[in-house]
N, C-alpha and C positions, 0 to 999 in steps of 0.2 A: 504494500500500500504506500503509495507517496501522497504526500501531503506537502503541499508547497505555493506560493504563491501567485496567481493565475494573472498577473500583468508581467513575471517573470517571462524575460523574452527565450526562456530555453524551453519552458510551459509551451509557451505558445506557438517556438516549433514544432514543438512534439504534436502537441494537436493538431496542427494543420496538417506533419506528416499523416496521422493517426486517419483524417477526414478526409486526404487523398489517397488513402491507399488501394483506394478502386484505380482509381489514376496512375498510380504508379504500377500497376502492373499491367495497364495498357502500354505503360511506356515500357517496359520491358518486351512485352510484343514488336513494338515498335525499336527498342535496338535487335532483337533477334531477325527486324526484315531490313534491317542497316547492316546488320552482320551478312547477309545474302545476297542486298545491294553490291556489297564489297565483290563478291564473285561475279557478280552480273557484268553485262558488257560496260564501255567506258559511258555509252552515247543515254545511260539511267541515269537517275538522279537521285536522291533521298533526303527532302528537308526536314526535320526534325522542328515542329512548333514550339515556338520559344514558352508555351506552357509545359512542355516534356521538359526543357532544357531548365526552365526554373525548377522544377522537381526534382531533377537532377542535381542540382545544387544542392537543393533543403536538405533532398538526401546526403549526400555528402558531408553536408555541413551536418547535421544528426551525429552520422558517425564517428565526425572528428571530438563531438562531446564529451567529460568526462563521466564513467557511470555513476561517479562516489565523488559528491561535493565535499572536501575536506573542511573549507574554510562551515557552511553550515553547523558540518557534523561538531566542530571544536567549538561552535559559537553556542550550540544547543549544549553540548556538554559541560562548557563553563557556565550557562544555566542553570542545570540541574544543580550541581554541585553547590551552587550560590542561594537554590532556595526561590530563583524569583523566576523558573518556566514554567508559564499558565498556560494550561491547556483550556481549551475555547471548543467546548463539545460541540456547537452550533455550525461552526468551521469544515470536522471533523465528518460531522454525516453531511453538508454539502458536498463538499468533497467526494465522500464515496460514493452519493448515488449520481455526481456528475460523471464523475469514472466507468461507474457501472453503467449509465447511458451510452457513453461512448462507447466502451467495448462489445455494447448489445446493439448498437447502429453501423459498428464497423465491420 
């Protein structure tokens, strides 16, 4: 379960990857007939819609993200320890059931 902030812009790639992933695996379609362009004669052609090539990026850039926020994890931690990290129950099941939407629309 993550729990984290939803103007975070690393949130909000994740979700757009998450809401295109229909799209993304047309564009996978879409390199495997770029992969076969490649063998076809010279006088083809195969332009790739700068909507694929944005997706391509997100992707990308998705990947290059870290899975384990350090700085967070040691910020929550010297929380705990201090006595003052409030948990915000209201927060907590937003969260889940926006999650749970998304994985049950995706």
């Amino acid at each position: 379960m993550k729990i984290g902030d939803v103007k975070d812009t690393t949130s909000q790639m994740v979700q757009q990857y998450q809401r295109n992933s229909g799209a993304d695996q047309a564009m996978d379609k879409t390199m495997d007939k770029t992969a076969t362009a490649a063998t076809a004669p010279p006088e083809e052609k195969v332009d790739l819609s700068s909507r694929s090539k944005d997706l391509l990026q997100i992707k990308n850039a998705v990947a290059q993200l870290p899975e384990i926020r350090e700085e967070k994890i040691q910020e929550l931690k010297t929380q705990i320890e201090k006595g003052t990290y409030n948990i915000n129950g209201g927060q907590i099941a937003e969260k889940m059931v926006g999650e749970s939407l998304i994985d049950i629309f995706s």
